[in-house]
N, C-alpha and C positions, 0 to 999 in steps of 0.2 A: 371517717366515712366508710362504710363496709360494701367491702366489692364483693360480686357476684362470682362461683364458680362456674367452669364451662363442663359439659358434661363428659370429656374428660380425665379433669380434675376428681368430679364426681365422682366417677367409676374408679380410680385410682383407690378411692378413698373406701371404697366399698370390696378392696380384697382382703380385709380383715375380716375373717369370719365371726359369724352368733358366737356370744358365746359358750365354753364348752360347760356342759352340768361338771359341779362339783363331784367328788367323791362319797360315796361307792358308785353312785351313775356315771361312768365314767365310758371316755373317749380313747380308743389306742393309736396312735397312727406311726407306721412303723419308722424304723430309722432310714430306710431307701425312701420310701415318701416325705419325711420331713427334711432331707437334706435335699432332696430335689425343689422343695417349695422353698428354703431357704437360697438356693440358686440358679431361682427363677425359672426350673425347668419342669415344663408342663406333666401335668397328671390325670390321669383318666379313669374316674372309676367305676366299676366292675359289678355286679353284680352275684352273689352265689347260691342263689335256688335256683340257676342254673343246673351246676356242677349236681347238688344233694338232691334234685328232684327232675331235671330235664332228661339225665341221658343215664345211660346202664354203665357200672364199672367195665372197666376202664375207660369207655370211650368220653365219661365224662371229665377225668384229669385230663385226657388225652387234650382235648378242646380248650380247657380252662387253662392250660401252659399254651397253647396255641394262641389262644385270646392273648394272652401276658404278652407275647414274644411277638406278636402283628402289631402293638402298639408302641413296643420297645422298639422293633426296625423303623417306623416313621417317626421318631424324637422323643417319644414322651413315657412315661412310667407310667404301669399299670396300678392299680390300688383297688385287689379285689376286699371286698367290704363283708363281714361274717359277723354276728356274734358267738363267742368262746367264752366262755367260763362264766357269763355275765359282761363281758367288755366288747363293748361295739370298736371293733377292728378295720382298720382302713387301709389296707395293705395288710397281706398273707406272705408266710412264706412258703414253699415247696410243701414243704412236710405240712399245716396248717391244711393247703388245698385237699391233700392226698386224707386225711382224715375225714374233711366234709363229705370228698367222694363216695369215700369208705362206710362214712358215719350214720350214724340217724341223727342230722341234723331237723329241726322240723322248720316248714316254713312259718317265716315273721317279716308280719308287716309294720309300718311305722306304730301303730296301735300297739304291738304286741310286744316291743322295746324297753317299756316301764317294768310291766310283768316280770321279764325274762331276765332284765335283769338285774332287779330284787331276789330274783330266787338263783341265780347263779347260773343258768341257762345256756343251751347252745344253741343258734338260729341261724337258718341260710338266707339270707335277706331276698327279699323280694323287689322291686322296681321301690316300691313308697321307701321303704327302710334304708335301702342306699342311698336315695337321694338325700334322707334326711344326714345320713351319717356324711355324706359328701357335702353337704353344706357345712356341716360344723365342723370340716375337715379345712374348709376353704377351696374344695374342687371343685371347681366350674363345669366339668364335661365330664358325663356318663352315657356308656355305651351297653347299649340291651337288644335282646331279640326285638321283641313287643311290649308296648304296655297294656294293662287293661283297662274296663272302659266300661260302659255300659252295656252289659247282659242281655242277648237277645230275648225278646218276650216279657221283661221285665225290667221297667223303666226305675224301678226301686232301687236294683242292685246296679248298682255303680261302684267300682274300686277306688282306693283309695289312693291308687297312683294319680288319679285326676285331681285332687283336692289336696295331698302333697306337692305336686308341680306348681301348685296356683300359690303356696305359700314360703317354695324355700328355692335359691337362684342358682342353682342348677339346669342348665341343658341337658338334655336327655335324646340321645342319639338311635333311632332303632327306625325297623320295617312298618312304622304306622302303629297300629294298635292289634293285638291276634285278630285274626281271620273268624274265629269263633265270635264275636261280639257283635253288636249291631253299631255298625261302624259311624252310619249318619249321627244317631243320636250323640255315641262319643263325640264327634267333631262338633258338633251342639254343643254339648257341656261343655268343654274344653273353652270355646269361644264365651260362652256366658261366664267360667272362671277367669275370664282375661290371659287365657293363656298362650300365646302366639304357634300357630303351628306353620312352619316353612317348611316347604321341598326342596329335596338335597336335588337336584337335576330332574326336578318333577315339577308339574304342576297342578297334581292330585293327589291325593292320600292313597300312600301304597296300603296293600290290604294283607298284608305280613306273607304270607307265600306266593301270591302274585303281585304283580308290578302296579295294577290300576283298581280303581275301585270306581270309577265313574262318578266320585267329590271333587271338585275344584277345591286347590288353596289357592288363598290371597297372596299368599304370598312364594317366591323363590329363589331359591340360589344356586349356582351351578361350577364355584367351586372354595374351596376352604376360606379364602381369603373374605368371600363374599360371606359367608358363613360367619367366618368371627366379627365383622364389621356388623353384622346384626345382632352376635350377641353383645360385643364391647356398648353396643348402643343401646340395646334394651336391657343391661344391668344399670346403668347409666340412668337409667329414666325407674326399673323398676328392681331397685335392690333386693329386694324378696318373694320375687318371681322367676318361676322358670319360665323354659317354654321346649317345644318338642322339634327336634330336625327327623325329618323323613328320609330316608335313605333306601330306595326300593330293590327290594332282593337284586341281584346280577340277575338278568338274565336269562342265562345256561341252567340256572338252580329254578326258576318260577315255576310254578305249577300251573297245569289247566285249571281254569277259571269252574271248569262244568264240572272236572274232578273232586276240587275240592268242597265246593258247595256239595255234593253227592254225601262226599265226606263226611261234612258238618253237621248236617240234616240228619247222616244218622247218629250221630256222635250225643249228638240233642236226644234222638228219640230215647237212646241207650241211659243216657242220663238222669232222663224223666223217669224212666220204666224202675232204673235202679234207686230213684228216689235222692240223686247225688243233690248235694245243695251245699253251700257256701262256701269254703275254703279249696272245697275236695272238686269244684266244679272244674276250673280250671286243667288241674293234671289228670283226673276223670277225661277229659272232654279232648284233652292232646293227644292221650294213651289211644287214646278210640279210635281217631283220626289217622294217629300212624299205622295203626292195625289194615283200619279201610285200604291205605293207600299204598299196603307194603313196604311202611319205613320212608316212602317218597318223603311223606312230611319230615321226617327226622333228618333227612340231608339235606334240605330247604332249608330248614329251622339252623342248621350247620353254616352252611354261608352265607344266611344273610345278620350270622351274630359274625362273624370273620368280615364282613363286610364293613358292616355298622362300626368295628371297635376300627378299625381302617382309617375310616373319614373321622371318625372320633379324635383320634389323635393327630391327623391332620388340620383340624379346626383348632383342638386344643393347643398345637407349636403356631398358629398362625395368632389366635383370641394372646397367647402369654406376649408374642411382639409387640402387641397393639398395647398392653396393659405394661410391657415396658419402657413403650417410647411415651407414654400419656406422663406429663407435668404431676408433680408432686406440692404440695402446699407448706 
């Protein structure tokens, strides 16, 4: 007679990750990341279009060992994600980061991965790309400033971090989705991909440089534990889905609401006038915005990714107990 698993059992069964493409498409994951998932200790992974496109030498190694070293003091290993030579890399070492800083990496999205590398490539992964490389990592939890979303004034452009999250079971930890996007509709799509969006100590969708955006979520939690019990539960039910934790800037770092919209609006205008469009929108539209605010945005943008990888790995040591204490078959 065949008994039924409990969902559990279920989830247990499901941290064996997709799996990995054969050779030459190939997977890296370093030896501090495999010896930590071999015992049992949590990982958190990283992003690096950060590091190659967010911030100016040096401040942006500066940040990326900063990130590394906030997740390392609360338990868990970092595994920032790059592709090199053509191999999607899941965990960097020192010298690795300080190249990307350095380098012209270009950014790549989950899309751009087959391409880059076939031809032997080197990419800073963006929100879609990491998550994919963290799923076939077997990393559960990823920490980022913002994701993107749907494009204000055009309901067409939508990112592909929306429709990555809705297909591979990674959490994805950040300030809501940029400030620059039209936020209702993202939280629309996101809901119609089935994608679960929770507040970290909120119960609206923060708006990446300030705290509210005036959206209700359905849903909340208000501290790690409550956190991993919703992801242990919604791997459990949806093995290859993500879903998104809100975690709203500190405080001390928000910005005025009236500032930044000022900001945005012209950021927009500047964009249009220059005729920016698809890839280039994005760091077009940040660069503009830090100019408006005198850099305000760029130390905003500073702690609420210091923030994010924080809770990040504080869910990630809480979600690994739950998945060690769960029965095995």
């Amino acid at each position: 007679m065949m008994t039924g698993r409990s969902l559990a059992q279920v989830a247990a069964s499901q941290r064996v990750p997709k799996s990995i493409p054969p050779e030459p498409y190939r997977l890296q994951v370093s030896e501090e990341v495999a010896s930590a998932q071999s015992r049992g200790v949590p990982v958190v992974a990283l992003e690096s279009t950060l590091i190659a496109h967010g911030l100016p030498w040096p401040d942006n190694v500066e940040l990326a060992l900063e990130v590394e070293q906030v997740i390392r003091t609360a338990g868990a290993i970092p595994a920032t994600v790059a592709l090199i030579g053509g191999t999607l890399c899941v965990g960097l070492e020192r010298s690795q980061i300080e190249a990307i800083a350095r380098g012209h990496f270009v950014k790549v999205a989950a899309a751009d991965l087959g391409p880059l590398m076939a031809s032997g490539g080197d990419g800073a992964t963006t929100v879609s790309a990491t998550v994919y490389a963290a799923a076939r990592a077997g990393v559960r939890v990823f920490a980022t400033g913002g994701i993107g979303g749907v494009h204000r004034g055009d309901a067409w452009d939508v990112s592909s971090d929306l429709t990555t999250l809705a297909s591979e079971p990674v959490c994805v930890v950040s300030a809501g989705a940029k400030a620059i996007l039209d936020l209702p509709r993202t939280l629309e799509y996101l809901e119609t991909l089935g994608v679960p969006v929770i507040g970290y100590g909120t119960s609206e969708l923060p708006a990446f440089y300030s705290r509210r955006s005036g959206l209700t979520l359905p849903h909340r939690v208000d501290n790690p534990a409550q956190a991993a019990a919703v992801l242990h539960a919604h791997f459990a039910l949806h093995p290859f889905r993500g879903l998104l934790l809100c975690n709203p800037i500190p405080e001390p770092a928000a910005l005025d609401d009236g500032l930044i919209e000022r900001a945005i609006a012209s950021a927009l205008h500047s964009a249009e006038a220059a005729h920016i469009s698809g890839k280039q929108v994005t760091p077009f539209l940040l660069s503009a915005i830090a100019k408006e605010t005198e850099n305000r945005s760029i130390l905003a943008n500073r702690a609420l990714v210091l923030a994010n990888a924080q809770v990040a790995a504080a869910v990630a040591v809480e979600l690994g107990a739950l998945f060690a204490e769960a029965p095995r078959d």
